[in-house]
C-alpha positions as CSV (number, residue, x, y, z in Angstrom):
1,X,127.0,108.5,85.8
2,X,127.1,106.5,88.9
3,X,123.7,104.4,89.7
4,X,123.7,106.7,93.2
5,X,123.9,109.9,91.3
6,X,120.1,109.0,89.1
7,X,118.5,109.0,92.6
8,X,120.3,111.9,93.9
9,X,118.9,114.3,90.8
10,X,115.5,112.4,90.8
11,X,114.4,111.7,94.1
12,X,111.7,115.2,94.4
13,X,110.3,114.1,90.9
14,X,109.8,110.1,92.6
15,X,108.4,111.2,95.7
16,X,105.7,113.6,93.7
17,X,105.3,111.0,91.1
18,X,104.8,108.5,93.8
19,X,101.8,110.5,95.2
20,X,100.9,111.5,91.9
21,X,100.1,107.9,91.3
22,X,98.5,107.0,94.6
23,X,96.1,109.9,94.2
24,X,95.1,109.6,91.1
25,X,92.1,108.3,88.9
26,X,92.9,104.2,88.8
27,X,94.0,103.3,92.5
28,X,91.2,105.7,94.5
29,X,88.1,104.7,92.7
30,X,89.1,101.2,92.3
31,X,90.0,100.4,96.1
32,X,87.1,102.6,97.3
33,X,83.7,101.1,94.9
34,X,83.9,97.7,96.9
35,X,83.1,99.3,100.0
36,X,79.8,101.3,97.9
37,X,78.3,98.4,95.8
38,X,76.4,97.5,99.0
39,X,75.0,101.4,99.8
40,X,74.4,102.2,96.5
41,X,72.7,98.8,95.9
42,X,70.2,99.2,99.2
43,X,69.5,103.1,98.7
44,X,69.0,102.9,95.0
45,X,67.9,98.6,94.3
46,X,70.5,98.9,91.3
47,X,72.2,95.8,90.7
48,X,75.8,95.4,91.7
49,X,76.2,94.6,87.7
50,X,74.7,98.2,87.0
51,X,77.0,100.1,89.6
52,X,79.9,98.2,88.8
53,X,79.4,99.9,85.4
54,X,80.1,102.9,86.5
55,X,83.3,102.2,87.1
56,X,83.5,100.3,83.7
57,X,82.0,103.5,81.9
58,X,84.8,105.9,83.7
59,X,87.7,102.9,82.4
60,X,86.8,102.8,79.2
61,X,86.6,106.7,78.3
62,X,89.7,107.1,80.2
63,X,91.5,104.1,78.7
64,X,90.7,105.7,75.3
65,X,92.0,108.9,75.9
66,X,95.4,107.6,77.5
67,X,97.3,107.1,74.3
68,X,96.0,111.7,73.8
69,X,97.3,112.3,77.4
70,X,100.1,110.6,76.7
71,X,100.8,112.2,73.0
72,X,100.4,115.9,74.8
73,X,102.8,114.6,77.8
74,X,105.2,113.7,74.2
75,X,104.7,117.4,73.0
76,X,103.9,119.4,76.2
77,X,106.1,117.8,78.8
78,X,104.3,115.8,81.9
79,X,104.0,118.2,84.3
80,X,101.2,120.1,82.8
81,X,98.9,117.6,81.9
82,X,99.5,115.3,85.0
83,X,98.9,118.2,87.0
84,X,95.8,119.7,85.0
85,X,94.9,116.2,85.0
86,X,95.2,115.4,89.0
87,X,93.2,118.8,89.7
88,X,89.9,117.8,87.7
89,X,90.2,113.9,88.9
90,X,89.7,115.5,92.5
91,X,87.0,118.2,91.3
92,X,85.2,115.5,89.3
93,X,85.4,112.3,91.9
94,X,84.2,114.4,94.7
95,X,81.3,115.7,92.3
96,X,80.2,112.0,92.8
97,X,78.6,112.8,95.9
98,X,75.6,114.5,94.0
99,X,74.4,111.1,92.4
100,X,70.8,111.5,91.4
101,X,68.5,108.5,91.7
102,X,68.9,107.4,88.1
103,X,71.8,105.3,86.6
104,X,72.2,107.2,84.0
105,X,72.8,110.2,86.0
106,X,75.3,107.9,88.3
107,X,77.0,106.6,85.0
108,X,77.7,110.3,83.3
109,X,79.0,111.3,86.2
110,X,81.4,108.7,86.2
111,X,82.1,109.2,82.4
112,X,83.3,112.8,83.4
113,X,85.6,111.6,86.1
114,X,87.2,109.3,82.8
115,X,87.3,111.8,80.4
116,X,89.2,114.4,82.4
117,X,91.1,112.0,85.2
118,X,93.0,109.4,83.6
119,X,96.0,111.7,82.5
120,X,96.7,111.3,86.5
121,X,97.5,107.7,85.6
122,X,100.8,106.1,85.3
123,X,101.0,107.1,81.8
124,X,102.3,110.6,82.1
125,X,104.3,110.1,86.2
126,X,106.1,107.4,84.5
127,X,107.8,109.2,81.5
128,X,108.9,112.3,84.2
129,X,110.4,109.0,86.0
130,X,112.0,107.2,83.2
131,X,113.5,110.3,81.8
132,X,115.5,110.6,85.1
133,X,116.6,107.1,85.5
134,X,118.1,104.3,83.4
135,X,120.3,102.0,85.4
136,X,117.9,101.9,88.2
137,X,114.8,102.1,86.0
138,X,113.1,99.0,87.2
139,X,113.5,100.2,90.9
140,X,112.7,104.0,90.4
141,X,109.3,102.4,88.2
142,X,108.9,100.3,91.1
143,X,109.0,103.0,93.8
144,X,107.0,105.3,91.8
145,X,103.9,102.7,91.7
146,X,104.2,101.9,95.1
147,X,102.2,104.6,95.2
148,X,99.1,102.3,94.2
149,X,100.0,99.9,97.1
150,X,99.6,102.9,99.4
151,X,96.0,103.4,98.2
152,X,95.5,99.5,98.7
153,X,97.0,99.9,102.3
154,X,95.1,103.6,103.3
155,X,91.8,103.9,101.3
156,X,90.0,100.8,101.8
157,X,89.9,101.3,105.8
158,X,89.4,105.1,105.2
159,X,86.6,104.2,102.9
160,X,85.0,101.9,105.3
161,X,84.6,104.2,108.3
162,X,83.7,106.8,106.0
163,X,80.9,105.1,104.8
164,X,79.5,103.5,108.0
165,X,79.8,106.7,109.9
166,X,79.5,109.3,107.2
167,X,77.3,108.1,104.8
168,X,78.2,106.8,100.8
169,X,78.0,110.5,99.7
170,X,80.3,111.9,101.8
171,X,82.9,109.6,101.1
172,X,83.3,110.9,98.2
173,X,84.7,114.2,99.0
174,X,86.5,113.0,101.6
175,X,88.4,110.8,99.4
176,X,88.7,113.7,96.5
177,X,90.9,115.4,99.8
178,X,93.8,113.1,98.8
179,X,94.7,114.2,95.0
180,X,93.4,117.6,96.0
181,X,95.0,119.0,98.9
182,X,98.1,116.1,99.1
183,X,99.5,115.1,95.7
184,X,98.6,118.5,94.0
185,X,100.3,120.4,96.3
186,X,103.6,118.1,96.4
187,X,103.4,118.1,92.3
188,X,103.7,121.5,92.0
189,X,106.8,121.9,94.1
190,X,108.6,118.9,93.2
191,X,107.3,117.7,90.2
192,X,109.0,118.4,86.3
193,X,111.1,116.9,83.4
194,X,115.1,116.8,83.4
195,X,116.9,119.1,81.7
196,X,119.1,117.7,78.7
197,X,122.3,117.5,80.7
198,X,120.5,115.9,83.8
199,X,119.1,113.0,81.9
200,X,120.9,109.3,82.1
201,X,124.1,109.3,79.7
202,X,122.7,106.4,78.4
203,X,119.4,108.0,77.6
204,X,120.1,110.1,74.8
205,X,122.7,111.0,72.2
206,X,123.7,114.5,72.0
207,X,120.3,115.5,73.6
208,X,118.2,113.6,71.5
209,X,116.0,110.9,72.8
210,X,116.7,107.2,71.3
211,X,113.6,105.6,70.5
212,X,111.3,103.8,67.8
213,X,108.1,105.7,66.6
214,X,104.5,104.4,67.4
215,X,103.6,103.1,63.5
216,X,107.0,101.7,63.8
217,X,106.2,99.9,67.3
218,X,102.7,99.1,66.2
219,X,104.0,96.6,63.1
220,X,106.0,94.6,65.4
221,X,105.7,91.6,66.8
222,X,106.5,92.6,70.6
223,X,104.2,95.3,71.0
224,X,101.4,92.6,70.1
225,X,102.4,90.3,73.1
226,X,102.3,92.6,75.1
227,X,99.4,93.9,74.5
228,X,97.4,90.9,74.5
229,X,99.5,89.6,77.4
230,X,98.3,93.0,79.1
231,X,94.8,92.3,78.3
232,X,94.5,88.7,79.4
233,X,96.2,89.5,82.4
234,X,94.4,92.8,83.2
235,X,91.0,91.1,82.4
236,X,91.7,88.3,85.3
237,X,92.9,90.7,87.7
238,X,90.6,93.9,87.3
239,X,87.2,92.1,88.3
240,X,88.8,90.0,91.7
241,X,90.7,93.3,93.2
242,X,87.1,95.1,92.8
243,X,85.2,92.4,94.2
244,X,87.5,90.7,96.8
245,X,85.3,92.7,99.5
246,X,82.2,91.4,98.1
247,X,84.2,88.2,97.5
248,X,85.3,87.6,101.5
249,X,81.8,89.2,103.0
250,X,80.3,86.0,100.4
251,X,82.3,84.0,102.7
252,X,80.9,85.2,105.8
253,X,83.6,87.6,106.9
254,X,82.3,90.9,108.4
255,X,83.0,94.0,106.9
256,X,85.8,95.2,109.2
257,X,87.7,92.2,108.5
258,X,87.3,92.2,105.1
259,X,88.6,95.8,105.1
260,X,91.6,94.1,107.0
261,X,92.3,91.6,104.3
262,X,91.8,93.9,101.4
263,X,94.7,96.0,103.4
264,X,97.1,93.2,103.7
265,X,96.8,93.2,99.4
266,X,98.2,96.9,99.7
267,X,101.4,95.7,101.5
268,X,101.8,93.1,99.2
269,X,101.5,95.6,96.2
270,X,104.4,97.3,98.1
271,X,106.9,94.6,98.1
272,X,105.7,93.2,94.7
273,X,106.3,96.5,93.3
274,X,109.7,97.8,94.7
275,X,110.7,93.5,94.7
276,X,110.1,93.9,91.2
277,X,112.0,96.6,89.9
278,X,114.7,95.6,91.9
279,X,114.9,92.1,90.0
280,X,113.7,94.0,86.6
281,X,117.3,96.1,86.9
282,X,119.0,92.7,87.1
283,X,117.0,90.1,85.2
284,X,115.4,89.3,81.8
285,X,112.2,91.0,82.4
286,X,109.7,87.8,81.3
287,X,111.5,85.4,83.2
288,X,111.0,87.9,86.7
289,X,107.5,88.1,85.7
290,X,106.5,84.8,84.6
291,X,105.8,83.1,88.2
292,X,104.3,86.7,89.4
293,X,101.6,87.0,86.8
294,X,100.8,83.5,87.1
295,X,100.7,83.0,90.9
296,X,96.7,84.6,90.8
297,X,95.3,81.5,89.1
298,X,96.5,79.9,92.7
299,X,94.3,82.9,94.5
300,X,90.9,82.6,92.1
301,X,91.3,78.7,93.0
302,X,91.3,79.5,96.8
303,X,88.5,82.1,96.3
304,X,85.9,79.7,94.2
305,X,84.2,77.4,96.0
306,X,83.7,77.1,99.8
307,X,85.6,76.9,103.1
308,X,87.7,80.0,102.5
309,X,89.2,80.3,105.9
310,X,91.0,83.7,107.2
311,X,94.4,82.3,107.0
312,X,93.6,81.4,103.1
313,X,91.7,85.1,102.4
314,X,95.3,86.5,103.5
315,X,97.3,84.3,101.3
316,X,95.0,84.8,98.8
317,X,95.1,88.6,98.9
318,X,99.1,88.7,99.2
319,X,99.4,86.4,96.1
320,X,97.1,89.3,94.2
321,X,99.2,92.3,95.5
322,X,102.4,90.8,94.6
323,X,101.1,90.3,91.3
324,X,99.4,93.3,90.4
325,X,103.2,95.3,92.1
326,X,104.7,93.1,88.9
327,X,102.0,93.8,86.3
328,X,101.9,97.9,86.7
329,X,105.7,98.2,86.4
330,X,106.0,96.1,83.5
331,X,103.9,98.1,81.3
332,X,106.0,100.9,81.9
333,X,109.9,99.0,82.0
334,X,108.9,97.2,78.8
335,X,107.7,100.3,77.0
336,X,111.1,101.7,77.2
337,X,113.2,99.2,77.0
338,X,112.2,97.3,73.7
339,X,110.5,100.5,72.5
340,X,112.9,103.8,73.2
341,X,111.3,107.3,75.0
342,X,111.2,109.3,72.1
343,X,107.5,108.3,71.7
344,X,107.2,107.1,75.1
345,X,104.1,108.9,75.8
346,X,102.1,107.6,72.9
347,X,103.2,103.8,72.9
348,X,102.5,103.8,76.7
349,X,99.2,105.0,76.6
350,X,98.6,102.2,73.6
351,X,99.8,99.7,75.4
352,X,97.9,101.0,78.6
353,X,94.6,100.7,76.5
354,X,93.8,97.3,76.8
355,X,94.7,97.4,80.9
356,X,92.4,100.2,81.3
357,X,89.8,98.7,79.1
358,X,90.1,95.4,80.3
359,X,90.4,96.8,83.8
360,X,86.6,98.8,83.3
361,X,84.8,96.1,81.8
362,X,85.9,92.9,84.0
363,X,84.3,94.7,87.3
364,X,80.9,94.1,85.1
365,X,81.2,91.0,84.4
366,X,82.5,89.7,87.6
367,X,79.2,91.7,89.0
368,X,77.2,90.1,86.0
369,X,78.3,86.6,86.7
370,X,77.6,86.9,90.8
371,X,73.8,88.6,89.9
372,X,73.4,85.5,87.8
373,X,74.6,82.8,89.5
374,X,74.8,84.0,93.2
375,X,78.4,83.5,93.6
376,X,81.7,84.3,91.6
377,X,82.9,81.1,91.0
378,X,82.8,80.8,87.4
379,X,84.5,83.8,86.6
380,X,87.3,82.5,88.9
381,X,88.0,79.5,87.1
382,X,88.1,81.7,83.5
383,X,90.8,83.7,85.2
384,X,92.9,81.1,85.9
385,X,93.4,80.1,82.4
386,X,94.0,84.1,81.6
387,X,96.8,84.3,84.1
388,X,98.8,81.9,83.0
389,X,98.1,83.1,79.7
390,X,99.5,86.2,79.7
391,X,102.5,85.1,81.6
392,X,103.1,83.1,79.6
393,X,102.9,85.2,76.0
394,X,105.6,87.4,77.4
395,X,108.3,84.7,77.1
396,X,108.6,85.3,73.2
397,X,109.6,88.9,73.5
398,X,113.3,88.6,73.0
399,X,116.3,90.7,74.3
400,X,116.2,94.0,74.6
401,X,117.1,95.8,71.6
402,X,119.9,98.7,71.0
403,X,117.2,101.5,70.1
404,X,120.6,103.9,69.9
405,X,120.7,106.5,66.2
406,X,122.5,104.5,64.2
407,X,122.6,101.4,65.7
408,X,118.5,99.9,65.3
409,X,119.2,98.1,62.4
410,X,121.9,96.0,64.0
C-alpha cells in the first residue's frame, strides 16, 4: 500500500477523530477552569486549592476507568463507546452550571463528568486511527491530537467572554455546545473501525492483529519507563497549563491578555503535534522527544520569580505547547509500536493512567502551593527536575520490536 493510499481510506475517520478529541473530556475542562478559579473563588470564598479539586476529583475517576473504556473499545469496537462516551461528557459538563453552594456538591458533580466522559479521550479516537494507518502513524497521531491544540487556540477566549458577559454558570453550557452539537454530529457520520482488507498490510497477518497481551506488556521493562516517564512528565505539565492564567494575571497581566497568551500555547500545540508525528514516522521516537519534553524546565524557570515580561510569557507559553503536541502523541505511537494493537485498547488506557492521574492531582497542588505561599514558585522549580526526568527515562526503551506471529521471539 502506498503511504498516500492510508490517508485516502482514513481521512473521514481523522477529521471526526480530530474533533472527537478537541471536544472531549481532557482539553475543554482543562483550558476552560483557569478562566473560573477566580468566579468560583469570589461567589463561593472556596480556595483556589478546593476548586482546583474538582478538576482533580473528575481526573482521577476518569483516569481509572480508561484502561475499562479502553478494554470495551478492544471487545466492542471504538465507535460506540467514544460516541456513548462524547454524548454524556456534553450532558454531564453542561450539568455543571447547577453548582450548589457546597464543595461537595461542586466536587460530585465533577466526579460524574469523570466517570462517564473520559472514554471521549484519546484512548479510544486513537485505536480507530492507528488501525487505519501504519507508515504515516506518527503524522495521522499527530493530526488527530491537533485536535487539543484547537481547544487551546478556541476555548480559552470563548471561555473568557463567556464568563465576563454571561456569567460562570452559563459558560458551562455553552461550552457543552461543542462535543454536543459539533463532534457528535461529525462522529456519527464519519466516524468507525477498518474493515479487515482496509487496514495497513503491515498491520495484520491474515486478518489478525499482531500484538503482545497486557500481562505480557505489564512484566517488561518498557512499559515501566514509560509509565513513570509519563507520570513525571504529566505531573510537571498538568499543574502549569491549568494555572498559566492565574500564573500571568500573578504577573500583572490583565485578563484579556492573558487569554491572548494562553492562545498562543494552542498554536504551539498545533505545530508540536503535527511537527511531531511528522519526525516520529522518520526518527527513533526518544531521540525526537528528548529536547521536547525537556524544553518546559526552560518555561517553569521563566515563570518563577519576577520580571516576567510579555515577550517572555509568549516564549514561555510556545515552549509548553510544543511540548505537551510531543507528550500526547507519544503515548499513543509508543503503545503500538513496542507493544502491538491486538490489546491496544487496554495497554493505552494503562499507560494513560498515570497522565490522567497525574494530570488531576498536580492542578491541586499547584493551587495548594500558591494558597500557601502566595506565589507558584516552588512548584516551578520541582518541575524542572521532572521534565528532564522523564525525557530523559525514555532513552532506555530500545528499538522497536517485530511484534509479527511468529516472529516476537526473535
Amino acid at each position: 500500500m502506498a503511504p498516500r493510499s492510508e490517508f485516502t481510506l482514513g481521512w473521514r475517520v481523522l477529521v471526526a477523530a480530530l474533533l472527537g478529541v478537541a471536544c472531549g473530556a481532557s482539553p475543554i475542562p482543562y483550558n476552560s477552569i483557569g478562566f473560573l478559579l477566580g468566579p468560583l473563588h469570589e461567589e463561593f470564598g472556596w480556595s483556589f486549592r478546593d476548586i482546583s479539586l474538582g478538576l482533580t476529583v473528575c481526573g482521577i475517576a476518569g483516569s481509572l476507568l480508561v484502561p475499562v473504556y479502553g478494554s470495551l473499545s478492544d471487545r466492542l469496537g471504538v465507535r460506540p463507546v467514544a460516541l456513548f462516551s462524547l454524548l454524556a461528557f456534553g450532558l454531564s459538563f453542561a450539568a455543571l452550571a447547577l453548582t450548589p453552594a457546597s464543595l461537595t456538591g461542586y466536587w460530585l458533580l465533577w466526579l460524574l463528568v469523570g466517570v462517564v466522559g473520559f472514554g471521549s479521550t484519546p484512548v479510544t479516537w486513537t485505536r480507530g486511527v492507528n488501525l487505519w494507518f501504519f507508515r504515516r502513524r506518527g503524522l495521522a497521531l499527530g493530526i488527530t491530537l491537533v485536535g487539543t491544540s484547537l481547544t487551546a487556540i478556541l476555548v480559552p477566549p470563548l471561555a473568557a467572554y463567556s464568563v465576563e458577559h454571561f456569567g460562570w454558570r452559563l459558560t458551562f453550557p455553552i461550552l457543552a455546545v461543542l462535543p454536543l452539537f459539533l463532534a457528535l454530529p461529525i462522529g456519527l457520520l464519519l466516524f468507525r473501525e477498518p474493515r479487515p482488507e482496509q487496514r495497513p498490510p503491515e498491520l495484520s497477518v491474515d486478518g489478525v492483529l499482531p500484538g503482545i497481551t497486557l500481562r505480557e506488556a505489564v512484566g517488561g521493562y518498557r512499559f515501566w519507563l514509560i509509565w513513570i516517564s509519563i507520570l513525571c512528565v504529566a505531573f510537571a505539565y498538568g499543574g502549569v497549563f491549568v494555572h498559566l492564567a492565574q500564573m500571568l494575571i500573578g504577573h500583572g497581566f490583565t485578563v484579556t491578555a492573558a487569554a491572548a497568551i494562553v492562545s498562543t500555547q494552542g498554536l504551539a500545540i498545533l505545530v508540536g503535534r503535527v511537527g511531531t508525528g511528522y519526525l516520529l514516522d522518520r526518527f527513533w521516537a526518544p531521540l525526537v522527544t528528548l529536547p521536547l519534553l525537556s524544553a518546559p524546565a526552560i518555561a517553569c524557570w521563566l515563570l518563577a520569580g519576577d520580571g516576567l515580561t510579555a515577550a517572555l510569557a509568549v516564549v514561555s507559553a510556545v515552549i509548553l505547547g510544543v511540548a505537551t503536541g510531543a507528550e500526547t502523541d507519544l503515548i499513543a505511537f509508543l503503545a503500538g509500536r513496542y507493544f502491538g494493537m491486538a490489546h491496544y485498547g487496554k495497554i493505552y488506557g494503562m499507560l494513560y493512567l498515570p497522565f490522567g492521574l497525574a494530570s488531576a492531582v498536580s492542578p491541586a497542588v499547584y493551587g495548594w502551593v500558591r494558597d500557601a505561599t502566595g506565589t507558584y514558585d516552588a512548584m516551578l522549580y520541582v518541575a524542572i527536575g521532572l521534565f528532564i526526568t522523564g525525557a530523559v527515562m525514555l532513552l532506555g526503551l530500545g528499538r522497536y520490536p517485530d511484534l509479527q506471529p511468529g516472529r516476537r521471539a526473535a
